[in-house]
PyMOL Python script that loads the backbone (N, CA, C, O; Angstrom):
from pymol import cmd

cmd.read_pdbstr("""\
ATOM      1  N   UNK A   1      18.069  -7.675  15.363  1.00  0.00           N
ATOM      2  CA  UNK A   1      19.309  -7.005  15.060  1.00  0.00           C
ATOM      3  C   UNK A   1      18.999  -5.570  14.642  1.00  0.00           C
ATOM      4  O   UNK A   1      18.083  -5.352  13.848  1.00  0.00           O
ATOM      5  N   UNK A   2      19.880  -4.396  15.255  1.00  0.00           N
ATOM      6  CA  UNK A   2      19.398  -3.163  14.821  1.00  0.00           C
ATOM      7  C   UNK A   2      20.300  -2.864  13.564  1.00  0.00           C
ATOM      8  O   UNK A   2      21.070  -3.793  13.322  1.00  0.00           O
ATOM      9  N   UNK A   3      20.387  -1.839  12.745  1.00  0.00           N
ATOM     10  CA  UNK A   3      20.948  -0.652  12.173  1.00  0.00           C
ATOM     11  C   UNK A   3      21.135   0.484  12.073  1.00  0.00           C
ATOM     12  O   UNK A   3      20.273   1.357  12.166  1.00  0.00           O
ATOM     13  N   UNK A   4      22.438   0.658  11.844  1.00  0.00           N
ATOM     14  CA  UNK A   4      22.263   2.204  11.839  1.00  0.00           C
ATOM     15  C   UNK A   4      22.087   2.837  10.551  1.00  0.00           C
ATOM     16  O   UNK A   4      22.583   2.135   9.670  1.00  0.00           O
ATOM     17  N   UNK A   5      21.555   3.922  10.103  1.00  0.00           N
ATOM     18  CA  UNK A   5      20.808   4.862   9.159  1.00  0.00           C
ATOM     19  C   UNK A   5      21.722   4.206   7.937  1.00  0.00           C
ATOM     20  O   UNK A   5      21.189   3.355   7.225  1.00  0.00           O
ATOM     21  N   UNK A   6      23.130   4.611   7.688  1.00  0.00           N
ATOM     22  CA  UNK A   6      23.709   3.673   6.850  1.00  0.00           C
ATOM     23  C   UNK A   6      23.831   2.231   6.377  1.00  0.00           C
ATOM     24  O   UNK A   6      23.545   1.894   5.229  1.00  0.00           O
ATOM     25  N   UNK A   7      24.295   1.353   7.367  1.00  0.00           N
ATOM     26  CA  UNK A   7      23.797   0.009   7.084  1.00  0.00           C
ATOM     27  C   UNK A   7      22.289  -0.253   6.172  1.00  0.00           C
ATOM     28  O   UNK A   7      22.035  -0.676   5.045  1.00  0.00           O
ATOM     29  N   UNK A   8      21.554   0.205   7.230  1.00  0.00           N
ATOM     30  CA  UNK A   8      19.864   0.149   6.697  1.00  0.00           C
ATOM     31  C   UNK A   8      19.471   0.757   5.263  1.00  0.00           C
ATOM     32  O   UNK A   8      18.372   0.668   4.714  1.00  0.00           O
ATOM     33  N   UNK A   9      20.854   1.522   4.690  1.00  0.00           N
ATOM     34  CA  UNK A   9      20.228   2.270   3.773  1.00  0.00           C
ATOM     35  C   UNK A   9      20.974   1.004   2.377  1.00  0.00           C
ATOM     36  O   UNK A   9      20.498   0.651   1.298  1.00  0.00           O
ATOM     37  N   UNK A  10      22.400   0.606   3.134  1.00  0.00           N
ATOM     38  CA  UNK A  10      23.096  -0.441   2.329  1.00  0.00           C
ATOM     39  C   UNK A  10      22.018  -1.826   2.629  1.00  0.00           C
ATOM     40  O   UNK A  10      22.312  -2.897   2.098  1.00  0.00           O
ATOM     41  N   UNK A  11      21.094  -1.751   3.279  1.00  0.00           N
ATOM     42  CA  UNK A  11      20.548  -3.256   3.335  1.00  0.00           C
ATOM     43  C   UNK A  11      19.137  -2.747   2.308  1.00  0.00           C
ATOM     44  O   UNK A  11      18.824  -3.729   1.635  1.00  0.00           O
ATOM     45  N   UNK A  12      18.422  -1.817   2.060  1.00  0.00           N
ATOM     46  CA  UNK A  12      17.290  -1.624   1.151  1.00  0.00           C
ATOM     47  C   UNK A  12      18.158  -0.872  -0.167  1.00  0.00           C
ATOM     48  O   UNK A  12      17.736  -0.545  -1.276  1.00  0.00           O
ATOM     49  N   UNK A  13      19.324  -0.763   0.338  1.00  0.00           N
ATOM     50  CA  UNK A  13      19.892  -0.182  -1.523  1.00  0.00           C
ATOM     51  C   UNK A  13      19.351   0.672  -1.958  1.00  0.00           C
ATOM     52  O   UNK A  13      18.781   0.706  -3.049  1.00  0.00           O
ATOM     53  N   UNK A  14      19.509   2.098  -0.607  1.00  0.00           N
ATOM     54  CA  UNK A  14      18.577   3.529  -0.821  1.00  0.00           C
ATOM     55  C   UNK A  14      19.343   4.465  -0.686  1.00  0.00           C
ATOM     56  O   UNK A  14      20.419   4.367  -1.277  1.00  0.00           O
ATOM     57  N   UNK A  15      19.160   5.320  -0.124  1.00  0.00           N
ATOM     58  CA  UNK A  15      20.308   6.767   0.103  1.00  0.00           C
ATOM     59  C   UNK A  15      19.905   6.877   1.728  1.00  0.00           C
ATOM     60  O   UNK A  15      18.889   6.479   2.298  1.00  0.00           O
ATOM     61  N   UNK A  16      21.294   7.693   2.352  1.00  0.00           N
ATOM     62  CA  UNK A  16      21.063   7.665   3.530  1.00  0.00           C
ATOM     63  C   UNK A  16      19.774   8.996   4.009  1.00  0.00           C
ATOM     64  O   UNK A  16      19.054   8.776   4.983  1.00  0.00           O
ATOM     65  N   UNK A  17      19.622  10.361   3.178  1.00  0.00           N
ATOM     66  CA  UNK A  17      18.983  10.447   3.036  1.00  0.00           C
ATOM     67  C   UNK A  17      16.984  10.305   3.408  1.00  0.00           C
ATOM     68  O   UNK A  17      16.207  10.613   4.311  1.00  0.00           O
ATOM     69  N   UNK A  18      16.932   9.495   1.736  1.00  0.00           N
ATOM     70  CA  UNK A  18      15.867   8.832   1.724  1.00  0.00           C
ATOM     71  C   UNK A  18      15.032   8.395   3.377  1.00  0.00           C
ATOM     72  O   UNK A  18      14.015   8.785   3.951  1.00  0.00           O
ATOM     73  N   UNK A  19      16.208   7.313   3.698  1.00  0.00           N
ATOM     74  CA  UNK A  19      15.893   6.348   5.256  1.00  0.00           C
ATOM     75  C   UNK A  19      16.275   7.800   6.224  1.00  0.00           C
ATOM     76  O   UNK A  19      16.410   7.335   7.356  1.00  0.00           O
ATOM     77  N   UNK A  20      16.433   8.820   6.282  1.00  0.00           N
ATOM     78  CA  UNK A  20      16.017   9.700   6.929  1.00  0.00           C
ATOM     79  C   UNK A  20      14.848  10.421   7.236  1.00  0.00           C
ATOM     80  O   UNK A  20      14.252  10.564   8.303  1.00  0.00           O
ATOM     81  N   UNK A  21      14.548  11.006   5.679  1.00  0.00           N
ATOM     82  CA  UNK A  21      12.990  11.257   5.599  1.00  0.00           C
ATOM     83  C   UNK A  21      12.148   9.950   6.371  1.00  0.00           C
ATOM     84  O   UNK A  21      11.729  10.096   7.519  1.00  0.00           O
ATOM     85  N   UNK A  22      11.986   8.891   5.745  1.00  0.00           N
ATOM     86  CA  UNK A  22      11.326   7.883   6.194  1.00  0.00           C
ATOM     87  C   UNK A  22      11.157   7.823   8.012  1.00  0.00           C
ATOM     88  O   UNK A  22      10.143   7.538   8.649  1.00  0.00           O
ATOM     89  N   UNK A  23      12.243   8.119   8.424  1.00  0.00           N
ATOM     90  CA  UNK A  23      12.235   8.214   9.843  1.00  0.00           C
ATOM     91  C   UNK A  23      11.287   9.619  10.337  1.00  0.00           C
ATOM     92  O   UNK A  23      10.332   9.671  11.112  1.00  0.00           O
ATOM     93  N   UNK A  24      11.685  10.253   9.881  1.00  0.00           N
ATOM     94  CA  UNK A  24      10.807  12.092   9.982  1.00  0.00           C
ATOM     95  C   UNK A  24       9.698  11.733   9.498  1.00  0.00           C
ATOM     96  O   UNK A  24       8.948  12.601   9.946  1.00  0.00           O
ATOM     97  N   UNK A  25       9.012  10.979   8.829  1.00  0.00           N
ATOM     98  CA  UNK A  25       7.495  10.804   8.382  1.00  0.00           C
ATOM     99  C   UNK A  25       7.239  10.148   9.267  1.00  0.00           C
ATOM    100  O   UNK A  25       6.118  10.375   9.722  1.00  0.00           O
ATOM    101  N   UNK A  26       7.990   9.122   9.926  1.00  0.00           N
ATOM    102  CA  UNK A  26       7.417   7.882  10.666  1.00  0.00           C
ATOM    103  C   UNK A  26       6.979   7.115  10.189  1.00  0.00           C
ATOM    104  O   UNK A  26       5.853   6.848  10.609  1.00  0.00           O
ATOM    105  N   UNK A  27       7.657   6.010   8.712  1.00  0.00           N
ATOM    106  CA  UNK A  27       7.188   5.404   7.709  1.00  0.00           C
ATOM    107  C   UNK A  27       7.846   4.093   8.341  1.00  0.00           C
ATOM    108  O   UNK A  27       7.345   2.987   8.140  1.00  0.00           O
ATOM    109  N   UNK A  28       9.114   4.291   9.199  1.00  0.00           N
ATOM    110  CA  UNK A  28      10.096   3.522   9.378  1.00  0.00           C
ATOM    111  C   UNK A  28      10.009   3.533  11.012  1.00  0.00           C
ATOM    112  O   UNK A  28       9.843   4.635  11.537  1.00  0.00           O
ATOM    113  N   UNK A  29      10.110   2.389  11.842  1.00  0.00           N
ATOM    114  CA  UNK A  29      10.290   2.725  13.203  1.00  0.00           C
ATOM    115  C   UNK A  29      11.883   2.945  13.294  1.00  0.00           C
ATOM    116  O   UNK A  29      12.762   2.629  12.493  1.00  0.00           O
ATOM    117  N   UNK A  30      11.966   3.690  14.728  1.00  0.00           N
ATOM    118  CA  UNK A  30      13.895   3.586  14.990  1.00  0.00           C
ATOM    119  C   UNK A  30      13.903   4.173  16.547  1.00  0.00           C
ATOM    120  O   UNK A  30      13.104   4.903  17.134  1.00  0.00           O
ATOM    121  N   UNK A  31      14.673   3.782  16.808  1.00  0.00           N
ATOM    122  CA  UNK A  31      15.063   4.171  17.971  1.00  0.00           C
ATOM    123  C   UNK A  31      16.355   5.437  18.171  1.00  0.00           C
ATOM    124  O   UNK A  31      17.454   5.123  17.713  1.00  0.00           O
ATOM    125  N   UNK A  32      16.263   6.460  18.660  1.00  0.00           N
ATOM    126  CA  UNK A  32      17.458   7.349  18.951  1.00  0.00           C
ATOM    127  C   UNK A  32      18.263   7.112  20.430  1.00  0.00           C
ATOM    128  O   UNK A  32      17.736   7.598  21.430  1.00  0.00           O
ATOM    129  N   UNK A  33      19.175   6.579  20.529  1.00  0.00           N
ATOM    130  CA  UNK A  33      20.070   6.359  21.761  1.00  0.00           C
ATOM    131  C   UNK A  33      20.865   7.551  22.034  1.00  0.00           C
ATOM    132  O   UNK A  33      22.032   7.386  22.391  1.00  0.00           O
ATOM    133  N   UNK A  34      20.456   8.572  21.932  1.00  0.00           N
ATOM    134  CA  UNK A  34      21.393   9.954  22.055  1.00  0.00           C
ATOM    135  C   UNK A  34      22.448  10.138  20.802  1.00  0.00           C
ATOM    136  O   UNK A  34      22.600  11.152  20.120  1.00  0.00           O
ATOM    137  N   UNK A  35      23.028   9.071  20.706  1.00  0.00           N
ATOM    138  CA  UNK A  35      23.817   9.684  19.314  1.00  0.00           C
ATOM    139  C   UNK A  35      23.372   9.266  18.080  1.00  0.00           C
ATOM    140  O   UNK A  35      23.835  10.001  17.207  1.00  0.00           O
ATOM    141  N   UNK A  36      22.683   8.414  17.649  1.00  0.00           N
ATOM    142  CA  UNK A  36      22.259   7.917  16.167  1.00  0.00           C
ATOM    143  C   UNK A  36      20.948   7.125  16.705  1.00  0.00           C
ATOM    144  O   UNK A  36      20.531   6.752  17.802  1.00  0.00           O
ATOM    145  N   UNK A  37      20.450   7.055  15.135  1.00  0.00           N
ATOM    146  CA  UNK A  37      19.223   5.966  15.235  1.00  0.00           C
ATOM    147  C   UNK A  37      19.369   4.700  14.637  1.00  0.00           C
ATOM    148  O   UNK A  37      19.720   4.337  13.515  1.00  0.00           O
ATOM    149  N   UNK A  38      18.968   4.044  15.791  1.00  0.00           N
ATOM    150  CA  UNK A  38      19.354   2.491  15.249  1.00  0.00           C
ATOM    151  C   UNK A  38      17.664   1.936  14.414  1.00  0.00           C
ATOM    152  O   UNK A  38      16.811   2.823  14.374  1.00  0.00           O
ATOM    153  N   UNK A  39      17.513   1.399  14.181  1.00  0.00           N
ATOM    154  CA  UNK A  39      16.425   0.528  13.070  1.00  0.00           C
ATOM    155  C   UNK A  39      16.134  -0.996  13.415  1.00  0.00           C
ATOM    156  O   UNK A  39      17.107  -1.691  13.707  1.00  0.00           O
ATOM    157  N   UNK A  40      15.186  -1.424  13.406  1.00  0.00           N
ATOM    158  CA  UNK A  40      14.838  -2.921  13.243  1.00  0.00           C
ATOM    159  C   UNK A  40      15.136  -3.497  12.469  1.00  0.00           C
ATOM    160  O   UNK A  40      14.235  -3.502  11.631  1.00  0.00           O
ATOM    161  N   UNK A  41      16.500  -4.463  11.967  1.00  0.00           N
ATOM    162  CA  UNK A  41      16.446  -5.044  10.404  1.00  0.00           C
ATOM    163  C   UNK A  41      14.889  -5.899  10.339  1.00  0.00           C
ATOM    164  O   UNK A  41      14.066  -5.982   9.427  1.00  0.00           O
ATOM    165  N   UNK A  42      14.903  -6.312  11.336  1.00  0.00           N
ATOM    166  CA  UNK A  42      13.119  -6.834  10.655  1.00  0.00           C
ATOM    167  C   UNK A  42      11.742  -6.730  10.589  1.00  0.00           C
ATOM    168  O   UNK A  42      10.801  -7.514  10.471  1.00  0.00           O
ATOM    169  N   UNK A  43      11.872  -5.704  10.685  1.00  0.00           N
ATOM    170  CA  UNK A  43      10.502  -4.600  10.189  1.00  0.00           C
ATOM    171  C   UNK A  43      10.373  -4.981   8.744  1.00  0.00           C
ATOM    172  O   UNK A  43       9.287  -4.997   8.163  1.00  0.00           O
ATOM    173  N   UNK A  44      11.587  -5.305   8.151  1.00  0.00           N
ATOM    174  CA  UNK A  44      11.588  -5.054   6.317  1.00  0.00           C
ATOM    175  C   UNK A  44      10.763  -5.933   5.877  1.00  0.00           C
ATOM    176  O   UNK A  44       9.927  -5.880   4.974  1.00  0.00           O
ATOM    177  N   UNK A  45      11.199  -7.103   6.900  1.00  0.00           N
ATOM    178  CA  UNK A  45      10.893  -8.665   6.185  1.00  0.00           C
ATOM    179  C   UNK A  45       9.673  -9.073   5.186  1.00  0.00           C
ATOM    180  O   UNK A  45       9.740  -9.807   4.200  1.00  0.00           O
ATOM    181  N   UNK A  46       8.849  -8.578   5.571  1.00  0.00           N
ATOM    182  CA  UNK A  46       7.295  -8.630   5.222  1.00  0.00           C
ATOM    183  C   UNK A  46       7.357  -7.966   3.759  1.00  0.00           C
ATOM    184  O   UNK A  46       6.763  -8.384   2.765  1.00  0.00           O
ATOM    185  N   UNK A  47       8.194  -6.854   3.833  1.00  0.00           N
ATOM    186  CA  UNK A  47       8.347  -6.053   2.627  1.00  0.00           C
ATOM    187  C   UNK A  47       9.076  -6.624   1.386  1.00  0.00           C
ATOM    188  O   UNK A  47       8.883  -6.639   0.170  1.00  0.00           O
ATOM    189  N   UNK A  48       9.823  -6.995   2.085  1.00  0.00           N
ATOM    190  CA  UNK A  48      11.030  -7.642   1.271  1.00  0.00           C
ATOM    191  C   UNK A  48      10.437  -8.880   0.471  1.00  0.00           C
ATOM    192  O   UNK A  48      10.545  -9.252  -0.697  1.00  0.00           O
ATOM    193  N   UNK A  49       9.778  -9.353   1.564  1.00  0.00           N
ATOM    194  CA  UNK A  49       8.963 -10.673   0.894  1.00  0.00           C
ATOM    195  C   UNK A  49       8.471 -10.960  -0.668  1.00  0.00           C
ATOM    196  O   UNK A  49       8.669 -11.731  -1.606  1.00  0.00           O
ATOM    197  N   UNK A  50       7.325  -9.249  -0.107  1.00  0.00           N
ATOM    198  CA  UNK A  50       6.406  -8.888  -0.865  1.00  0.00           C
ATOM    199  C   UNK A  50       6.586  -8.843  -2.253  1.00  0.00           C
ATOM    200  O   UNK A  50       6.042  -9.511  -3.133  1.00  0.00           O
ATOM    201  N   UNK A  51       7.710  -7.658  -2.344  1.00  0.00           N
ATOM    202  CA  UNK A  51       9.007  -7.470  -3.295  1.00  0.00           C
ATOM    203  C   UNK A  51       8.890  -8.176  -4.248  1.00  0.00           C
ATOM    204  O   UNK A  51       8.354  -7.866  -5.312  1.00  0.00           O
ATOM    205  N   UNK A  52       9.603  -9.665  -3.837  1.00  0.00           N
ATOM    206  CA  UNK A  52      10.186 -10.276  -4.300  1.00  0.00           C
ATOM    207  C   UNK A  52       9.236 -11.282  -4.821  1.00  0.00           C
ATOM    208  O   UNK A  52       9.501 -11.986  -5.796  1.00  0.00           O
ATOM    209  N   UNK A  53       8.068 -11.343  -4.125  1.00  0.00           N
ATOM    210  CA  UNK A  53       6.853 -12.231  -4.709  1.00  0.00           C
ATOM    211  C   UNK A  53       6.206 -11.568  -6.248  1.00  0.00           C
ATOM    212  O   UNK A  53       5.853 -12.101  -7.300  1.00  0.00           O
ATOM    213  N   UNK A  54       6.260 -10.204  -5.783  1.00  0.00           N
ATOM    214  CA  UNK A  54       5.914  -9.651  -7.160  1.00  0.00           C
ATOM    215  C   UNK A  54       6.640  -9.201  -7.808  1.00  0.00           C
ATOM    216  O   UNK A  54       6.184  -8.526  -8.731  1.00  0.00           O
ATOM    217  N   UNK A  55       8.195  -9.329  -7.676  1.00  0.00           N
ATOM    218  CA  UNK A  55       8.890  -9.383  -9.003  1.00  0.00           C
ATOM    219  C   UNK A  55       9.109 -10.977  -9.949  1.00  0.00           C
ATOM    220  O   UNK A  55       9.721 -11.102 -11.010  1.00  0.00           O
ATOM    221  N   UNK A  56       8.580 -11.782  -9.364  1.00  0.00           N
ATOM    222  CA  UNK A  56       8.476 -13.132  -9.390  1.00  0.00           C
ATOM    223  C   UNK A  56       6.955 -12.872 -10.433  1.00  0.00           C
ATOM    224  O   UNK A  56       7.205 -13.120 -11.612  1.00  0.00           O
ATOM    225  N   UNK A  57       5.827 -12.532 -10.244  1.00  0.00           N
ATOM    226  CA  UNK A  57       4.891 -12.431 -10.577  1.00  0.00           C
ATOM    227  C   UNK A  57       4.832 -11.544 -12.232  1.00  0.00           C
ATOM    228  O   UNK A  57       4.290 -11.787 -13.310  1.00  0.00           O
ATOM    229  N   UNK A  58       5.611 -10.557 -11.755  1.00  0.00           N
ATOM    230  CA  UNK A  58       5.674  -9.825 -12.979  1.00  0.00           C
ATOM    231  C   UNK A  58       6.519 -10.771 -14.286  1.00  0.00           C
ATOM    232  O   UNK A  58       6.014 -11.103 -15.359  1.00  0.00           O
ATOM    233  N   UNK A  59       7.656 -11.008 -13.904  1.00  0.00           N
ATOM    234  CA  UNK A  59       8.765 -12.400 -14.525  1.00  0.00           C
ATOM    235  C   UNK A  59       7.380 -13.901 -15.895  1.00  0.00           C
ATOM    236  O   UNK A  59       7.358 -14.472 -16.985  1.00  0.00           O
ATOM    237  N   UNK A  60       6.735 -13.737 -14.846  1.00  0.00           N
ATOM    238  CA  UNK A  60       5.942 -14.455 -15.240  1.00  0.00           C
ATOM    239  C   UNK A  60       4.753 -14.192 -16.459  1.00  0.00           C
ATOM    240  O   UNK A  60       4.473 -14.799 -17.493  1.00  0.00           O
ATOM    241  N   UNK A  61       4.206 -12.966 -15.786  1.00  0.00           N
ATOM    242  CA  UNK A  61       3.942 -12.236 -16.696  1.00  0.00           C
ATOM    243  C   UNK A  61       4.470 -11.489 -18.437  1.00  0.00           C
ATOM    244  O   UNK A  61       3.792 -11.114 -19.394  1.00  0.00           O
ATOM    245  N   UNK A  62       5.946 -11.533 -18.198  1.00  0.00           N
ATOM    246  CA  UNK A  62       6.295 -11.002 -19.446  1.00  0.00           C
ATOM    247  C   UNK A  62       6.870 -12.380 -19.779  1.00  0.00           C
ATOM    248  O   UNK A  62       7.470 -12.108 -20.819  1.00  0.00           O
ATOM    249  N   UNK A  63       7.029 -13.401 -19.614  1.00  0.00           N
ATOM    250  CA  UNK A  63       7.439 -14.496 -20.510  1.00  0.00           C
ATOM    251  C   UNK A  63       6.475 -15.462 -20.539  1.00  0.00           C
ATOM    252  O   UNK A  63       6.748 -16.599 -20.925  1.00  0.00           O
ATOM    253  N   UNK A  64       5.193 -15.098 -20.118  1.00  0.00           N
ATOM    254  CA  UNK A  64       3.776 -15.559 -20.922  1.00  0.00           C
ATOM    255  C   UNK A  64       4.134 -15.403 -22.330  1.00  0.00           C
ATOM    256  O   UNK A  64       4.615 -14.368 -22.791  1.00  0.00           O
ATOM    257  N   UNK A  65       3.799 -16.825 -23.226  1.00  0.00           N
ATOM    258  CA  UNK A  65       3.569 -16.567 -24.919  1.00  0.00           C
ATOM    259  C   UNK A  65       2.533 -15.930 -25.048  1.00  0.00           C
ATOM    260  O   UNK A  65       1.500 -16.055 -24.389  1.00  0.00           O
ATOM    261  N   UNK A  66       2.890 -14.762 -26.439  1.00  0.00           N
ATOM    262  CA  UNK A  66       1.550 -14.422 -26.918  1.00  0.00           C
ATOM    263  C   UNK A  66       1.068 -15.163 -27.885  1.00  0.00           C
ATOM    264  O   UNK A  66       1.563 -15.352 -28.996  1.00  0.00           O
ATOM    265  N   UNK A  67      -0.641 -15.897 -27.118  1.00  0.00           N
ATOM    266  CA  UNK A  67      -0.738 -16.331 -28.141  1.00  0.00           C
ATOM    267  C   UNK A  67      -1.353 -16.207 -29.706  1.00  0.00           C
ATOM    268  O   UNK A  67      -1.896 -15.128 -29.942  1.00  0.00           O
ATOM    269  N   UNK A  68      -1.337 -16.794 -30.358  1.00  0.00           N
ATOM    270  CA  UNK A  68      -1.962 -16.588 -31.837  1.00  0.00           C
ATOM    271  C   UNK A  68      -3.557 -15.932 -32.166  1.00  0.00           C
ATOM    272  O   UNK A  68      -4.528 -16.424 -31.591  1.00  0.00           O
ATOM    273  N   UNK A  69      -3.705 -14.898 -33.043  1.00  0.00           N
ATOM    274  CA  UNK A  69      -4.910 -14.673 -33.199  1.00  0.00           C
ATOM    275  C   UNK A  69      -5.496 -15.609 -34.287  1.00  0.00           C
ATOM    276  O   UNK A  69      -4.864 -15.630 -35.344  1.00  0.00           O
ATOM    277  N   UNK A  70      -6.871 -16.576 -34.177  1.00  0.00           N
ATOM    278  CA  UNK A  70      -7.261 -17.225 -34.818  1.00  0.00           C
ATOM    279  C   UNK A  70      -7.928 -16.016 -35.952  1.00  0.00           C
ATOM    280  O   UNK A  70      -8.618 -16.447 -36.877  1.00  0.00           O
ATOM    281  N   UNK A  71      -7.761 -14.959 -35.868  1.00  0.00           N
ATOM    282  CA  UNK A  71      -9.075 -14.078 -37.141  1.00  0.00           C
ATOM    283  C   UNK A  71      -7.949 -12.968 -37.713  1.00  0.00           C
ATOM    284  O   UNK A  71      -8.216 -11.824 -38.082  1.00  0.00           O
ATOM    285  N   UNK A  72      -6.494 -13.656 -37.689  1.00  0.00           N
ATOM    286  CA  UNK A  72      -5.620 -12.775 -38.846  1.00  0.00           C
ATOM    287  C   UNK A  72      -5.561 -13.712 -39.641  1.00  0.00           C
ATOM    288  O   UNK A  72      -5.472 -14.917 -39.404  1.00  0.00           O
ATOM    289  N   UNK A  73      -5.630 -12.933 -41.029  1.00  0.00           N
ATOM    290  CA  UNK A  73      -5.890 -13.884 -42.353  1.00  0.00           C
ATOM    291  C   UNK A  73      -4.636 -13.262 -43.347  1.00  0.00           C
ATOM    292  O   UNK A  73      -4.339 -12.118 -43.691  1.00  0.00           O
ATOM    293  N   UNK A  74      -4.360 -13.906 -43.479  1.00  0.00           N
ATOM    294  CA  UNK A  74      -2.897 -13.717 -44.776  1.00  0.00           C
ATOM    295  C   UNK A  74      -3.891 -13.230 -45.773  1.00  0.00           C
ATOM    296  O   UNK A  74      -4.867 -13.930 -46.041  1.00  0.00           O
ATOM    297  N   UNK A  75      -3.670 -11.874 -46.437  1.00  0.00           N
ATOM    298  CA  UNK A  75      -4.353 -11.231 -47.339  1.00  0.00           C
ATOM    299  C   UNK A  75      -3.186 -11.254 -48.609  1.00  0.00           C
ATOM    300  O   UNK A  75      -3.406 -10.636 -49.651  1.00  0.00           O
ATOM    301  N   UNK A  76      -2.265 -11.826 -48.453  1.00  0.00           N
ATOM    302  CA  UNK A  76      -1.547 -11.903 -49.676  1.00  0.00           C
ATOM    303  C   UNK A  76      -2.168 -12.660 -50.804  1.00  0.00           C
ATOM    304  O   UNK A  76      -1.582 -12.752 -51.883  1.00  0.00           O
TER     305      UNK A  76
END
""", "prot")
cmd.dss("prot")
cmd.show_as("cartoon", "prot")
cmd.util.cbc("prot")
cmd.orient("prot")
């Protein structure tokens, strides 16, 4: 399924912009049909994945307990 510069920018929740540059670097593939550039929605996939594996990872990370130091001593 393609997109156009908008859609694609409402499907990564970026600026239209942004997914412009990206196209001018060549970060992003796209195709130009004479009037606009359409996009691969699934080029992302891999990305998206990724994403989401390591916001999953991080999640995990901050609701690790900290645990107890055995060598603090109540000096009261």
């Amino acid at each position: 399924m393609y997109l156009t510069i908008k859609e694609t920018a409402d499907y990564l929740s970026t600026s239209e912009a942004y997914i412009k540059n990206l196209i001018s670097q060549n970060k992003i593939r796209a195709i130009h049909d004479g009037e606009q550039y359409l996009i691969y929605k699934e080029q992302f996939n891999t990305h998206l994945d990724q994403l989401e594996k390591y916001k999953i990872y991080v999640e995990e990370i901050l609701n690790e307990p900290i645990p107890e130091d055995i060598d603090v001593k109540d000096e009261d």
